[in-house]
C-alpha positions as CSV (number, residue, x, y, z in Angstrom):
1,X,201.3,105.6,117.1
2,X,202.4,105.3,120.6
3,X,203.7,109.4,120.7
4,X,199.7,110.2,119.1
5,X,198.2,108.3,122.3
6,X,200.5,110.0,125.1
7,X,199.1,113.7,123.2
8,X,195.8,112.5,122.8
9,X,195.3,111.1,126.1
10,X,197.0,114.2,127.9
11,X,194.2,116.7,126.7
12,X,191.7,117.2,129.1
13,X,189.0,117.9,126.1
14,X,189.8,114.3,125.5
15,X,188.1,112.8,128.4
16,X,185.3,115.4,128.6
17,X,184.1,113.7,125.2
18,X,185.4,110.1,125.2
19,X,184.8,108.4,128.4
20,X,181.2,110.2,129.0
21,X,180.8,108.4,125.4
22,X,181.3,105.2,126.5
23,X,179.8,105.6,129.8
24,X,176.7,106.4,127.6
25,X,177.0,103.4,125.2
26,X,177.4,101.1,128.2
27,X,174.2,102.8,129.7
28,X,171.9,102.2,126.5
29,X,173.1,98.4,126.1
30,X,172.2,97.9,129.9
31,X,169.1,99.8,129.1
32,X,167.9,97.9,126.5
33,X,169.0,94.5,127.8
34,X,167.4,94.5,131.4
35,X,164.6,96.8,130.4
36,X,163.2,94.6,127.4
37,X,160.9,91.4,128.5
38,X,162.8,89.1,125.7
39,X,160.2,86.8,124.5
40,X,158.0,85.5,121.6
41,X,156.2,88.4,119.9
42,X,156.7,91.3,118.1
43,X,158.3,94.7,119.7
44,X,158.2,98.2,118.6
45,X,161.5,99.4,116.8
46,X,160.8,102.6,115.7
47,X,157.8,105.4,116.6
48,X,157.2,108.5,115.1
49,X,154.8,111.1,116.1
50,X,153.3,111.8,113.2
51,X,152.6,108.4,112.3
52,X,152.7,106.1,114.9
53,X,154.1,102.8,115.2
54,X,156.1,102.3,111.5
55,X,158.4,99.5,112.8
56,X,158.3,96.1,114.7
57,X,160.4,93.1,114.6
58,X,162.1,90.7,117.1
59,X,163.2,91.7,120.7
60,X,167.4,91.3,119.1
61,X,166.8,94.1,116.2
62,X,166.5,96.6,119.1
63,X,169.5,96.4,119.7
64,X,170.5,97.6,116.0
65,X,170.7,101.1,117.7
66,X,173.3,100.5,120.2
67,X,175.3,98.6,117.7
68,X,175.6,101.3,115.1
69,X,176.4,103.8,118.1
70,X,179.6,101.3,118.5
71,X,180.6,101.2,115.0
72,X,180.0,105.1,114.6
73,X,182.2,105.4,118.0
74,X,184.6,103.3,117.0
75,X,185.0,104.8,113.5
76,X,185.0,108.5,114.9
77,X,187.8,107.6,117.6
78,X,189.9,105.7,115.1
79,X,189.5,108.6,112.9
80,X,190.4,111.1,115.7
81,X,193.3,109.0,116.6
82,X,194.7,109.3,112.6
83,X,194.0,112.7,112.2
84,X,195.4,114.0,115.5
85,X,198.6,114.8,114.7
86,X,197.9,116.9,112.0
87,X,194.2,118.4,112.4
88,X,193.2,118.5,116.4
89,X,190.0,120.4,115.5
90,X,189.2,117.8,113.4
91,X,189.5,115.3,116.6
92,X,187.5,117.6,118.7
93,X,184.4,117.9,116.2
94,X,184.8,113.7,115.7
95,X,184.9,113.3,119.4
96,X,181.9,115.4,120.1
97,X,179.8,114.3,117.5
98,X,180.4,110.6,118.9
99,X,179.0,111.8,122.3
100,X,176.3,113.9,120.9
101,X,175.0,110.6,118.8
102,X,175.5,108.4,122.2
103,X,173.4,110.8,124.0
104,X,170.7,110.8,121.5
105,X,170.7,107.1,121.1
106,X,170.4,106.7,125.1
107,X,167.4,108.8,124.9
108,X,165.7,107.1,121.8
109,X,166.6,103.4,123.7
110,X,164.8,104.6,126.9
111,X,161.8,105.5,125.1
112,X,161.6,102.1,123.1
113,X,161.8,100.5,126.7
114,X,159.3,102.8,127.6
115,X,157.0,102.0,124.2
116,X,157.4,98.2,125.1
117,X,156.8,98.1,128.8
């Protein structure tokens, strides 16, 4: 395992996906924590524009978001991390796709702070 980190961690594609990732996870949970007004009550979870308001529930379910970006982050760079030796492409797309889904998550979480404010 130790010769796959040393390869991984030399590519410069590498960092251009994984740290921004995590810089972007740690973003939405600050986000969400200090932006949200934890309390009795009910908060939006989910908003749609065709219908409205189709979710509410307790200040801790939004952070269900955040948490699946973690799992799905954690699963794509463990993934990337088996499959590197053999498939690098396949590392690249995980990687990206693990950003890609942080960014989109970051922008969801600041309008749910921004639905509840």
């Amino acid at each position: 395992m130790k010769p796959v980190l040393s390869s991984i961690f030399q590519e410069r594609t590498i960092g251009y996906f994984l740290f921004p990732s995590l810089l972007l996870l740690f973003a939405s949970w600050v986000f969400l924590f200090y932006g949200i007004h934890r309390g009795e009550g009910f908060f939006v979870i989910h908003y749609n524009i065709y219908f409205g308001v189709d979710r509410i529930g307790a200040w801790h379910e939004l952070f269900v978001y955040p948490l699946t970006a973690l799992a799905i982050f954690c699963v794509n760079t463990l993934l990337a991390l088996w499959r590197w030796p053999h498939e690098r492409l396949l590392g690249y797309f995980l990687l990206a796709s693990s950003f890609l889904l942080q960014a989109i998550l970051l922008v969801e979480a600041t309008f749910i702070v921004l639905r509840n404010t």
